[in-house]
DSSP file (Angstrom, degrees, kcal/mol; ACC not computed):
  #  RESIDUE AA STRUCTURE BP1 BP2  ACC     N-H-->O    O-->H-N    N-H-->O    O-->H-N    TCO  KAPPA ALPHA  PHI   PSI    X-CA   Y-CA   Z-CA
    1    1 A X              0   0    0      0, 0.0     2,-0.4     0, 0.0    60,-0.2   0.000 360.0 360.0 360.0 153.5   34.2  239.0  113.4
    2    2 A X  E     -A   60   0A   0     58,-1.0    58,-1.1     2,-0.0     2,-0.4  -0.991 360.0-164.5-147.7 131.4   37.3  237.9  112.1
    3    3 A X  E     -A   59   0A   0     -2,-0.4     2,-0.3    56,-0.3    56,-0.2  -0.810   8.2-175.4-129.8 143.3   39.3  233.9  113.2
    4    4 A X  E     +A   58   0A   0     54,-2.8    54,-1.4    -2,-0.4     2,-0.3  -0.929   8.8 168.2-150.7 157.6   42.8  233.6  112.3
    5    5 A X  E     +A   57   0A   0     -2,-0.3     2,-0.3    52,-0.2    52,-0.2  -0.943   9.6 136.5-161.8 168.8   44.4  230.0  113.0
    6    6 A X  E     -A   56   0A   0     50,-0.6    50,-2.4    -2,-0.3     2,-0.3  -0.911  41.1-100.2 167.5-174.8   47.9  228.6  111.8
    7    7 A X  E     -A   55   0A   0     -2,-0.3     2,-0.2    48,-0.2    48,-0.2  -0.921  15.4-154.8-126.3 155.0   50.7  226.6  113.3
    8    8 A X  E     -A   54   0A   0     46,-1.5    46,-3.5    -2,-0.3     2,-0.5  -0.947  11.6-145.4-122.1 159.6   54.2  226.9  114.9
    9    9 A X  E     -A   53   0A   0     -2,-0.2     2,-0.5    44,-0.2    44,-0.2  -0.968  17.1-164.7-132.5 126.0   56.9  224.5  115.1
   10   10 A X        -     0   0    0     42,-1.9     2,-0.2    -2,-0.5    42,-0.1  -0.933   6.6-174.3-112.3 116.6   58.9  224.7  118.0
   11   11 A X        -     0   0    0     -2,-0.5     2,-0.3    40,-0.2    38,-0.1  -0.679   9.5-174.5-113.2 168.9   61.9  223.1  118.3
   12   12 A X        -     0   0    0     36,-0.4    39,-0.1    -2,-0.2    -2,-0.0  -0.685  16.8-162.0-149.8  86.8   64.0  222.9  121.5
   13   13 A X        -     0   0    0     -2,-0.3    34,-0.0     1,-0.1    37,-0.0  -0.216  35.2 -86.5 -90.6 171.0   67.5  221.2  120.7
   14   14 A X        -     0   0    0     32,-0.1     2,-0.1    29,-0.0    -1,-0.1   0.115  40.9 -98.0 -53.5-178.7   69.4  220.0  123.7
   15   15 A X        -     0   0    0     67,-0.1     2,-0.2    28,-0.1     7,-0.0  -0.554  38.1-172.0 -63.5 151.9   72.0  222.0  126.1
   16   16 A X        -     0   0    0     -2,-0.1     2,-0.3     5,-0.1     5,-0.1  -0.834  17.9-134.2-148.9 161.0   75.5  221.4  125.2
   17   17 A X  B >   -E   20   0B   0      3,-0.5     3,-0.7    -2,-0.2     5,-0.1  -0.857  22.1-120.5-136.1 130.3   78.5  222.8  127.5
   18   18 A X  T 3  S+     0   0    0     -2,-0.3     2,-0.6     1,-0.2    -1,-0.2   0.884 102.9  20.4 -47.2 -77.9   81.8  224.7  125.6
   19   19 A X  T 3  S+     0   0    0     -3,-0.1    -1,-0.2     2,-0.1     2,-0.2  -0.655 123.4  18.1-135.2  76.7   84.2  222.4  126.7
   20   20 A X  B <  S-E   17   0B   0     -3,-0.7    -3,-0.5    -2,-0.6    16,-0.2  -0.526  88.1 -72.8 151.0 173.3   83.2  218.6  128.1
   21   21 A X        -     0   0    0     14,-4.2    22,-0.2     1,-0.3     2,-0.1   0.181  52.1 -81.1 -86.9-153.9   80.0  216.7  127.4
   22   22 A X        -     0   0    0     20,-3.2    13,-3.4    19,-0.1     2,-0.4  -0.437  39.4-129.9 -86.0 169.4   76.6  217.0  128.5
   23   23 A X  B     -F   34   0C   0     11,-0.2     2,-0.3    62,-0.2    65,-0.3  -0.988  33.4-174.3-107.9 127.7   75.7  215.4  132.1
   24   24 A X        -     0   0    0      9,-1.3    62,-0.1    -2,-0.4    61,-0.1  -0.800  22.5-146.2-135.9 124.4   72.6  213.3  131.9
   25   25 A X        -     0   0    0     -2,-0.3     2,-0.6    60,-0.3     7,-0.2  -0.159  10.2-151.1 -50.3 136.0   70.5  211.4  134.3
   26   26 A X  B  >> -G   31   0D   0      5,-2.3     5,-1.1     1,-0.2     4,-0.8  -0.997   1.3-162.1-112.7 124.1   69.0  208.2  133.1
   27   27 A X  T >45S+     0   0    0     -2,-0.6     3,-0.9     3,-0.2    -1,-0.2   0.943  86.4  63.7 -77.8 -69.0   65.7  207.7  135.1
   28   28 A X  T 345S+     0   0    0      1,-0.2    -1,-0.2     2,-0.1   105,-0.1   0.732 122.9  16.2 -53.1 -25.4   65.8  203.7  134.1
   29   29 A X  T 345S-     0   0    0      2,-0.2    -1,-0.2    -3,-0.2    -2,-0.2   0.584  92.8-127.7-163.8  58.4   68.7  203.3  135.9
   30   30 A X  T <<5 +     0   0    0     -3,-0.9    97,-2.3    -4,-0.8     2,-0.5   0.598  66.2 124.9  55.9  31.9   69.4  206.1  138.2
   31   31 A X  E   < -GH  26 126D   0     -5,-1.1    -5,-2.3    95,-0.2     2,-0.4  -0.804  58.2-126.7-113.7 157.4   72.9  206.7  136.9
   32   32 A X  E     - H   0 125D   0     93,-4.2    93,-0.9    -2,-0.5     2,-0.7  -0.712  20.2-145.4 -90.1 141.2   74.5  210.0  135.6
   33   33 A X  E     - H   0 124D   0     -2,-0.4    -9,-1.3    91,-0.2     2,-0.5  -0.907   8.8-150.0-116.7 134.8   76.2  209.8  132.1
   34   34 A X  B >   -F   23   0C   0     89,-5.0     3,-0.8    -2,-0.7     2,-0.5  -0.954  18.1-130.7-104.2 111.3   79.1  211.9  131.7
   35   35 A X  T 3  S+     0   0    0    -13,-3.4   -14,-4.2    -2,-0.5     7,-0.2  -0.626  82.1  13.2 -83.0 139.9   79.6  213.0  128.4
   36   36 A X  T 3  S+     0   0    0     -2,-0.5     2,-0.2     1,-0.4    -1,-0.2   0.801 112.2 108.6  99.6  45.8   83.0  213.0  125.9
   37   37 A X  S X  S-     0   0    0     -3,-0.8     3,-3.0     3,-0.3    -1,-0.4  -0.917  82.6  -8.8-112.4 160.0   84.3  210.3  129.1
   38   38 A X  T 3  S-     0   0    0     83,-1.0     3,-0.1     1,-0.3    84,-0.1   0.662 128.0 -56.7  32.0  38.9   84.9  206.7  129.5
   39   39 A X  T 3  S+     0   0    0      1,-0.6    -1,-0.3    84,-0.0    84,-0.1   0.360  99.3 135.6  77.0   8.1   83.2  206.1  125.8
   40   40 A X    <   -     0   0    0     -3,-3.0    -1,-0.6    82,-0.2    -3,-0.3  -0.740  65.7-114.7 -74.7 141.3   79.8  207.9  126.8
   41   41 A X    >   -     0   0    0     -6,-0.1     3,-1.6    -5,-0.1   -19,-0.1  -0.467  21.3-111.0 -83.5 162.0   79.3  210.0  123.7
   42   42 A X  T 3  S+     0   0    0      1,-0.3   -20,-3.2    -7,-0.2    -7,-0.2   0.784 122.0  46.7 -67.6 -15.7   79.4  213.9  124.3
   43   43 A X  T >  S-     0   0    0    -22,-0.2     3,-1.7   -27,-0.1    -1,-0.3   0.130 112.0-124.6-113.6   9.9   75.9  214.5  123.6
   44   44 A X  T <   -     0   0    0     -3,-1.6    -2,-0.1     1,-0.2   -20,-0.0   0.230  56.2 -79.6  24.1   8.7   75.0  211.3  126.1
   45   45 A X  T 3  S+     0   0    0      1,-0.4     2,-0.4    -5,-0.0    -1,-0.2   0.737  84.0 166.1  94.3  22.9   73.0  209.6  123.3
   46   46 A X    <   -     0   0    0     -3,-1.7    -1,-0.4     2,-0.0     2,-0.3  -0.759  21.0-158.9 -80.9 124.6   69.7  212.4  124.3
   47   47 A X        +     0   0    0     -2,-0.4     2,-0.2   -34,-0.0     3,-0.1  -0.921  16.4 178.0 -70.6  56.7   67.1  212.4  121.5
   48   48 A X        -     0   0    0      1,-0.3   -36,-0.4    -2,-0.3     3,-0.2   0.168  39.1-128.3 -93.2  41.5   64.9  215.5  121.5
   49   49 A X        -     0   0    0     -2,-0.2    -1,-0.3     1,-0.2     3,-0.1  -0.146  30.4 -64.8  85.4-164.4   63.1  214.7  118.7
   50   50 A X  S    S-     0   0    0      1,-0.5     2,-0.3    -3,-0.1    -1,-0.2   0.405  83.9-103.9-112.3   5.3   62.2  216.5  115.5
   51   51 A X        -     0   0    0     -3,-0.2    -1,-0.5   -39,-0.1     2,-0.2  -0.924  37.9 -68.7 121.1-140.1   60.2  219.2  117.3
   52   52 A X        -     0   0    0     -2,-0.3   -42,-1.9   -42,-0.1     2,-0.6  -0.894  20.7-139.2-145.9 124.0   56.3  220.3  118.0
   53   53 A X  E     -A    9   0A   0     -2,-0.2     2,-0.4   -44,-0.2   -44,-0.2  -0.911  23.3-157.3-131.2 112.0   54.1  221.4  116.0
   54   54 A X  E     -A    8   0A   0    -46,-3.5   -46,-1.5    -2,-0.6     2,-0.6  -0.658   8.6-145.6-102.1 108.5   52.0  224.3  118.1
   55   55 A X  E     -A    7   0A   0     -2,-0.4    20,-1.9   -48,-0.2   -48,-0.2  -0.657  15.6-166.1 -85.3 131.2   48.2  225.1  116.9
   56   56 A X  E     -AB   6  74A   0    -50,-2.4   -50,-0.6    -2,-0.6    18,-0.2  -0.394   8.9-178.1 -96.9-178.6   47.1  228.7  117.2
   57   57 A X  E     -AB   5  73A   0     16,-0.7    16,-4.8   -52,-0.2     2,-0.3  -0.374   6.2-173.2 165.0 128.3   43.4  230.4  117.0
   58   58 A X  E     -AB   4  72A   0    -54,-1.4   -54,-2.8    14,-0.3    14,-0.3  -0.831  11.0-176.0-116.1 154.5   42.4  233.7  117.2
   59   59 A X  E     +AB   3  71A   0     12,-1.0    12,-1.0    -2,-0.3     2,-0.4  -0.905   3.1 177.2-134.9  99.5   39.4  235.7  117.4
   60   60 A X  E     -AB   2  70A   0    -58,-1.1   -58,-1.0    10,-0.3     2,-0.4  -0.996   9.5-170.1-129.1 135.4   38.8  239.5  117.4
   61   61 A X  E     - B   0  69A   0      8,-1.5     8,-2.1    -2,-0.4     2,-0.2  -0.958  14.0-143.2-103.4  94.6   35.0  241.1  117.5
   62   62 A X  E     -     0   0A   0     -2,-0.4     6,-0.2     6,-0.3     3,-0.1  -0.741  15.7-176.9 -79.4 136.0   34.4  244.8  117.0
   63   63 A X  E     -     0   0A   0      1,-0.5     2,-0.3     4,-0.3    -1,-0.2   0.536  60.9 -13.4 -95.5 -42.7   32.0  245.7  118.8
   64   64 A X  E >  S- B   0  67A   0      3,-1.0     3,-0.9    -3,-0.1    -1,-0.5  -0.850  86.7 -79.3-144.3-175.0   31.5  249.4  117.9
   65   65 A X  T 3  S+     0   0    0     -2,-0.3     3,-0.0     1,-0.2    -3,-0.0   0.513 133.4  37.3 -60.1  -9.7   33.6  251.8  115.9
   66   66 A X  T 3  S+     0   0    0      0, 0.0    -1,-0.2     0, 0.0     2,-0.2   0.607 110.0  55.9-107.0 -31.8   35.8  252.1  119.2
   67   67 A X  E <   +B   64   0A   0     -3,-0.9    -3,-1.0     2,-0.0    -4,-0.3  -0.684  48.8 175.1-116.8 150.1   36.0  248.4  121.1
   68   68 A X  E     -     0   0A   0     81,-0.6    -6,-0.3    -2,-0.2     2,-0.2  -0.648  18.5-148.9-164.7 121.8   37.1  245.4  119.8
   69   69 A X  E     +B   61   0A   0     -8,-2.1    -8,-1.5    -2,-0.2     2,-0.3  -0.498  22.1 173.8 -87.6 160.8   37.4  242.4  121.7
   70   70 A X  E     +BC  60 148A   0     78,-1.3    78,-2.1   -10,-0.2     2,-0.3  -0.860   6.7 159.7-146.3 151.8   40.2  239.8  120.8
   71   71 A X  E     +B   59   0A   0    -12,-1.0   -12,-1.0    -2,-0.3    76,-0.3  -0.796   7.4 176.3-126.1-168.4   41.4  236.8  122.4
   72   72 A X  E     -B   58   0A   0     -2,-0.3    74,-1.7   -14,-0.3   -14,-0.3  -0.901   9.7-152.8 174.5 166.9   43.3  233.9  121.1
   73   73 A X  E     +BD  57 145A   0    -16,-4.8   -16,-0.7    -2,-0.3     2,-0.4  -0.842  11.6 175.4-145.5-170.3   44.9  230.4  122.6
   74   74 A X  E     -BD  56 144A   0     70,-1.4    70,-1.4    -2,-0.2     2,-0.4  -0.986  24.8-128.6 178.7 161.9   47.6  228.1  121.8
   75   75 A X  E     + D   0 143A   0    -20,-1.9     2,-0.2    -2,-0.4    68,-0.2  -0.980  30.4 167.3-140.2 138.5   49.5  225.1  122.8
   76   76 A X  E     - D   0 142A   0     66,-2.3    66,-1.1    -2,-0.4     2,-0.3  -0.748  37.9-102.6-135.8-165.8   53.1  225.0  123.1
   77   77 A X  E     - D   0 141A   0     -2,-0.2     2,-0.7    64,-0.2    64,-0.2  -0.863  30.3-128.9-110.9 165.1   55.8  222.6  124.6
   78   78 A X    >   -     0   0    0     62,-1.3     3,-1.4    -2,-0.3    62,-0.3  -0.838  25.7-175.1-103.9  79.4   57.4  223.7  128.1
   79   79 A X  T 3  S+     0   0    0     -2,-0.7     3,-0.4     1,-0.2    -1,-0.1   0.261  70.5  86.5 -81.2  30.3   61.4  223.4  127.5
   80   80 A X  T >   +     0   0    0     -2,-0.2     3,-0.6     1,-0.2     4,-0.4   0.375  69.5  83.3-103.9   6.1   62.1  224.1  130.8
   81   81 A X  T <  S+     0   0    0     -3,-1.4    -1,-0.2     1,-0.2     3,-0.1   0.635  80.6  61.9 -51.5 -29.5   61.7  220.3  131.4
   82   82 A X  T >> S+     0   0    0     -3,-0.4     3,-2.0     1,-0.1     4,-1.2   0.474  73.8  96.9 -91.6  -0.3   65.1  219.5  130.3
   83   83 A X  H X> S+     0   0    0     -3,-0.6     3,-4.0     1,-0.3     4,-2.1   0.990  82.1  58.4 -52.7 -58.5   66.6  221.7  133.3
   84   84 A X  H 34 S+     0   0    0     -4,-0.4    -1,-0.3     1,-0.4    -2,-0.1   0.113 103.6  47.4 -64.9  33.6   67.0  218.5  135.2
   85   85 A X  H <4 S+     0   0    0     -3,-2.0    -1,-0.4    -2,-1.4   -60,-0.3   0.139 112.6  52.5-130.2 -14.8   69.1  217.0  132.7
   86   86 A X  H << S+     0   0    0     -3,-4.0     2,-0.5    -4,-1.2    -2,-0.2   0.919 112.8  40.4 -65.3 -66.6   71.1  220.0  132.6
   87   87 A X  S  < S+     0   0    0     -4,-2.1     5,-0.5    -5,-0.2    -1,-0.1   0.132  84.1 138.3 -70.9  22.2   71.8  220.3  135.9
   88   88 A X     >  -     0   0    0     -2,-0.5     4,-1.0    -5,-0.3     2,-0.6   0.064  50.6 -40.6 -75.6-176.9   72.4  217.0  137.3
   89   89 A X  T  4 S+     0   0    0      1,-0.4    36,-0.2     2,-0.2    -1,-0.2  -0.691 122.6  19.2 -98.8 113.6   74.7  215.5  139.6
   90   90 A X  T  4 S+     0   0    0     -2,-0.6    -1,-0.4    -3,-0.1     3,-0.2  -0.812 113.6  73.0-149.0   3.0   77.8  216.1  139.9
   91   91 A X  T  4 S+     0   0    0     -3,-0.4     2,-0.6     1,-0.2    -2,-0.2   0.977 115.8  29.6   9.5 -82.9   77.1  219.5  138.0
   92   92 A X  S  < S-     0   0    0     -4,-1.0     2,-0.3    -5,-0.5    -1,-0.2  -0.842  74.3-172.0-115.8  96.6   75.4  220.3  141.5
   93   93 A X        -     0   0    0     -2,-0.6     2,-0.2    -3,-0.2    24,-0.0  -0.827  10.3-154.4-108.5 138.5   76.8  218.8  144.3
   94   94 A X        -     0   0    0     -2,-0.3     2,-0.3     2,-0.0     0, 0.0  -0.222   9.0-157.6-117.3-179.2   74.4  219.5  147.9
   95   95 A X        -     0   0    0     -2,-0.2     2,-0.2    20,-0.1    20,-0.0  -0.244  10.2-174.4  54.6 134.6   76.7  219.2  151.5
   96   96 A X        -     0   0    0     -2,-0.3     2,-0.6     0, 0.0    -2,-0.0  -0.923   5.2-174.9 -92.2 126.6   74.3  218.5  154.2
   97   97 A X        -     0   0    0     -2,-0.2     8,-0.1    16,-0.0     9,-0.1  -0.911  18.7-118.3-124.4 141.8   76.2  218.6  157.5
   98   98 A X        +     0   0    0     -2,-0.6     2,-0.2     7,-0.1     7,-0.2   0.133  61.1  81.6 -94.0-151.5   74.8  217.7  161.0
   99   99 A X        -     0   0    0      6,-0.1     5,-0.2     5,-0.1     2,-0.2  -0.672  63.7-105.8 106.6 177.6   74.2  219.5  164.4
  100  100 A X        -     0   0    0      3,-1.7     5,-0.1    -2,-0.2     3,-0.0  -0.503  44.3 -70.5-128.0-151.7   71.0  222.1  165.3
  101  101 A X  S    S+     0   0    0      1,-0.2     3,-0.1    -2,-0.2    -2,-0.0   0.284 132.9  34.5-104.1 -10.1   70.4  225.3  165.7
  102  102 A X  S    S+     0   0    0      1,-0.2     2,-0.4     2,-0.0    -1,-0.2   0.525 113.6  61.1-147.6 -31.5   72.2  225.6  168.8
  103  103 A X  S    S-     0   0    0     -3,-0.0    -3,-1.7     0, 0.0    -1,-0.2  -0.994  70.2-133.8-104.9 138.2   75.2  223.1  168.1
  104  104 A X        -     0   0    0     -2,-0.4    -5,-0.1    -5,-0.2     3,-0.1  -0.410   7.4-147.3 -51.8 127.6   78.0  223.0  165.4
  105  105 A X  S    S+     0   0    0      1,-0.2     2,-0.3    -7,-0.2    -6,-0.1   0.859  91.5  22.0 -73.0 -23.2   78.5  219.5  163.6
  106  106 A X  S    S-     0   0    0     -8,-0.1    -1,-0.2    -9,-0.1     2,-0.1  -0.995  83.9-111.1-146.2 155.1   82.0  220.8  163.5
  107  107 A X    >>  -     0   0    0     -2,-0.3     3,-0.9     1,-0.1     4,-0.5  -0.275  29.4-123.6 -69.2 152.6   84.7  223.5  165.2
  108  108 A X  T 34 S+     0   0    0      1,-0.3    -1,-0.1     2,-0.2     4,-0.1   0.555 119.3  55.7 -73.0  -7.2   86.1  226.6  163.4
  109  109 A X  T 34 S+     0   0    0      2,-0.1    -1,-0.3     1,-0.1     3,-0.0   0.507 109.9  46.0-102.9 -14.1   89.4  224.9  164.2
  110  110 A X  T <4 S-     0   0    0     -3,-0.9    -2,-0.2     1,-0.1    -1,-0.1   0.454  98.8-168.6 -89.1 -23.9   88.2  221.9  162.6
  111  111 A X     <  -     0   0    0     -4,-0.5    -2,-0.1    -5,-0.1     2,-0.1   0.285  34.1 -25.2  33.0-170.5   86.9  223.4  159.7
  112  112 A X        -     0   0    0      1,-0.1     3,-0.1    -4,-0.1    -5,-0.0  -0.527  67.1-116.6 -69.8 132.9   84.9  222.5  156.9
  113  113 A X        -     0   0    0      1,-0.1     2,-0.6    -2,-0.1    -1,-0.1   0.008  42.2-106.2 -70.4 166.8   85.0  218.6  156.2
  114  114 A X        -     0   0    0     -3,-0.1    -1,-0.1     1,-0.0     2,-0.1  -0.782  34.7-106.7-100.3 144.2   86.4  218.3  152.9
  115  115 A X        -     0   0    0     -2,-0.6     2,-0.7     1,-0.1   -20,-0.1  -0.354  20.4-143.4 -26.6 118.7   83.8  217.3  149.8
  116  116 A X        -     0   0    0     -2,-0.1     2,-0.1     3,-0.0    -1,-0.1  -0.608  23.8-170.2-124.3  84.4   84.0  213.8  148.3
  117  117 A X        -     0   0    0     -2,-0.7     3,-0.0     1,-0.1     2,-0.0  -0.123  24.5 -96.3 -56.7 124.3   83.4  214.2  144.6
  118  118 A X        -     0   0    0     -2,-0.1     2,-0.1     1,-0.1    -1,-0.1  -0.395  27.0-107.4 -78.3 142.5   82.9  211.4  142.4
  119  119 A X        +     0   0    0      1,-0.2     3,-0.1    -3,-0.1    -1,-0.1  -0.372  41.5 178.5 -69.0 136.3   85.0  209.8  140.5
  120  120 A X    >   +     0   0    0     -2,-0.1     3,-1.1     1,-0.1    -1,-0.2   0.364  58.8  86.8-111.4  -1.5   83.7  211.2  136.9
  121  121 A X  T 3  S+     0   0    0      1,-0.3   -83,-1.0     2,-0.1    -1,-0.1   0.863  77.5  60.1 -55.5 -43.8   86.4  209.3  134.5
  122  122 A X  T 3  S-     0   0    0      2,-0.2    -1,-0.3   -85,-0.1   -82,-0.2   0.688 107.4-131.7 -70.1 -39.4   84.6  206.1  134.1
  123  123 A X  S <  S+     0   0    0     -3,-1.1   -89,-5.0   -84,-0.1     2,-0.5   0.000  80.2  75.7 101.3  -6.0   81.6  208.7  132.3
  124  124 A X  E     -H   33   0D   0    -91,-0.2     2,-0.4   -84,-0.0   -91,-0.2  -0.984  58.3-177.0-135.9 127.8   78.4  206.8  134.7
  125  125 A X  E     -H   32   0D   0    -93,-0.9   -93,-4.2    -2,-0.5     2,-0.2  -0.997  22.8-127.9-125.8 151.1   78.0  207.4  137.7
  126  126 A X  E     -H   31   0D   0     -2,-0.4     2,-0.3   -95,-0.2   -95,-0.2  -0.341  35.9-114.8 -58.5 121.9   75.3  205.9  140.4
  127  127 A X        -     0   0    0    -97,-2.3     4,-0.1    -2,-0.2    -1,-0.1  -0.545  35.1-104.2 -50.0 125.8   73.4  208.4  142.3
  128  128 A X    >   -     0   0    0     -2,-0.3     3,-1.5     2,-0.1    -1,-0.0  -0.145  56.0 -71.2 -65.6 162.8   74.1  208.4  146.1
  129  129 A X  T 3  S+     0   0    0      1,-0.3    -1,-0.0    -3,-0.0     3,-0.0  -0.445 110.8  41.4 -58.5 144.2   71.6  206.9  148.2
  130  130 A X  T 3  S+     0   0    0     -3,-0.1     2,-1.7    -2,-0.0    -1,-0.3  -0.724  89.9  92.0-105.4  47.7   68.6  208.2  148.9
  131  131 A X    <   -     0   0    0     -3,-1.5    -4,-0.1    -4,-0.1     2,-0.1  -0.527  59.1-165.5 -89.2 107.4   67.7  209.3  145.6
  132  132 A X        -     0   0    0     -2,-1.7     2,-0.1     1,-0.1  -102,-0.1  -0.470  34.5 -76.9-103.6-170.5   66.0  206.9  143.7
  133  133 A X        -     0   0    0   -105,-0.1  -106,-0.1    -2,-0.1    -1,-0.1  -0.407  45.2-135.1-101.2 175.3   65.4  206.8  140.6
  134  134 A X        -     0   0    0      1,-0.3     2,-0.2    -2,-0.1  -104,-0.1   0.061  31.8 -89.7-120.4 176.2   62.5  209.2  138.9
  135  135 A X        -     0   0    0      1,-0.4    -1,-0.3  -108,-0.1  -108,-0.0  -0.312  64.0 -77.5 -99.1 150.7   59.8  208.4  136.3
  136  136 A X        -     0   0    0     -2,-0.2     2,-0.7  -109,-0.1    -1,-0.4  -0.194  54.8 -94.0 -36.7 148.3   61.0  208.9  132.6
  137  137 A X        -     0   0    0     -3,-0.1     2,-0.3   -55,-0.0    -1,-0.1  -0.820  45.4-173.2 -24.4  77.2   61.1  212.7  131.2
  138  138 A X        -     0   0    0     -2,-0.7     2,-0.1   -57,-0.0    -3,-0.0  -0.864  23.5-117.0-109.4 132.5   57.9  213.2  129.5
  139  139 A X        -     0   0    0     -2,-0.3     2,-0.3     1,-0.1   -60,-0.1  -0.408  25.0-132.5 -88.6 151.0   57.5  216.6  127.6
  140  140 A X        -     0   0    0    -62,-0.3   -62,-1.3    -2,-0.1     2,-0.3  -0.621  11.2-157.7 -82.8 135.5   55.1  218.8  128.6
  141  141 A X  E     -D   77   0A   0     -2,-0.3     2,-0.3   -64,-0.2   -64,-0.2  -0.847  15.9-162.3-112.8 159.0   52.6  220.5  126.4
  142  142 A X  E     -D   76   0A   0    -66,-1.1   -66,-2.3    -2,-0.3     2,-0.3  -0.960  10.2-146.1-125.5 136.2   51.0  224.2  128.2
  143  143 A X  E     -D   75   0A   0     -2,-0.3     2,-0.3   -68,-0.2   -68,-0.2  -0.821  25.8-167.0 -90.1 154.8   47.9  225.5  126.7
  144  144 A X  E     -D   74   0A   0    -70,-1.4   -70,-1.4    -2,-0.3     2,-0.2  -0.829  12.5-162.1-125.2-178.8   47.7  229.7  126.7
  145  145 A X  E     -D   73   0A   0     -2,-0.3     2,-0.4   -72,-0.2   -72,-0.2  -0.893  19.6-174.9-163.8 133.0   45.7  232.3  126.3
  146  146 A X        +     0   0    0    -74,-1.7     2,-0.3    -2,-0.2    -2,-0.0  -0.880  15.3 174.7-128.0  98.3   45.5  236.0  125.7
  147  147 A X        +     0   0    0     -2,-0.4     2,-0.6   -76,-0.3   -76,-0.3  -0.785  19.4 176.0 -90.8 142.0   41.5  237.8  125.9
  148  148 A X  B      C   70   0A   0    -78,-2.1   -78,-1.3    -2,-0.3   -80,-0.1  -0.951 360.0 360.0-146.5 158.8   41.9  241.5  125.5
  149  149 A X              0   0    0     -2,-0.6   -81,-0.6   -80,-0.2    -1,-0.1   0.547 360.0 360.0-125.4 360.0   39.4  244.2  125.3
């Protein structure tokens, strides 16, 4: 039988965008930071630490000259937490327009209502109503696992 063990350190530095700063949501008080505007720094003053430090453990058991069973686990962090600081608003602006299934909210001669983008200059903006605002970011650790035969 044979145990193997060790660490990784996984670091997971923020998103940053070629040419303006980053967009980030502040949960404490539901606004969007625009970065490299209206004195928000480009990087919006996001912190992702100094990284994680991931424990391994393995195990593989020959069983006869042919078989050997193996498994192992592991804990990592889940950086796909930070999408919703990537992607925020006004990134990703939604349209909902009303009518049903069976009426138009508006005529093809009428066209599409125009988009009313927010003003981004100032670098914070409020979220519109009815979003409120969300629980801090907290990173996620995943445990895994791989048993093999």
């Amino acid at each position: 039988m044979t145990l193997t063990y060790g660490l990784r350190y996984e670091y997971y530095p923020f998103v940053t965008r070629d040419h303006e700063g980053n967009f980030t949501f502040q949960p404490s008080t539901g606004n969007v930071l625009i970065g490299c505007l209206g004195g928000v720094p480009c990087d919006t003053g996001e912190d992702v630490g100094w990284g994680f430090i991931a424990p391994r453990l393995g195990i593989a058991y020959r069983l006869d000259s042919r078989t050997v069973i193996r498994g192992g686990v592991g804990l990592t962090e889940d950086p796909d937490n930070y999408r919703d600081m990537r992607n925020t608003y006004p990134a990703v602006i939604i349209t909902s327009y009303g009518g049903t299934a069976f009426q138009s909210p508006f005529s093809l001669s009428q066209g599409l209502p125009s988009v009313v983008a927010p003003n981004i200059s100032l670098g914070t903006i409020p979220l519109p109503p009815p979003f409120p605002p969300r629980p801090s970011r907290i990173p996620i650790a995943a445990a895994t696992s791989n048993p093999t035969i």
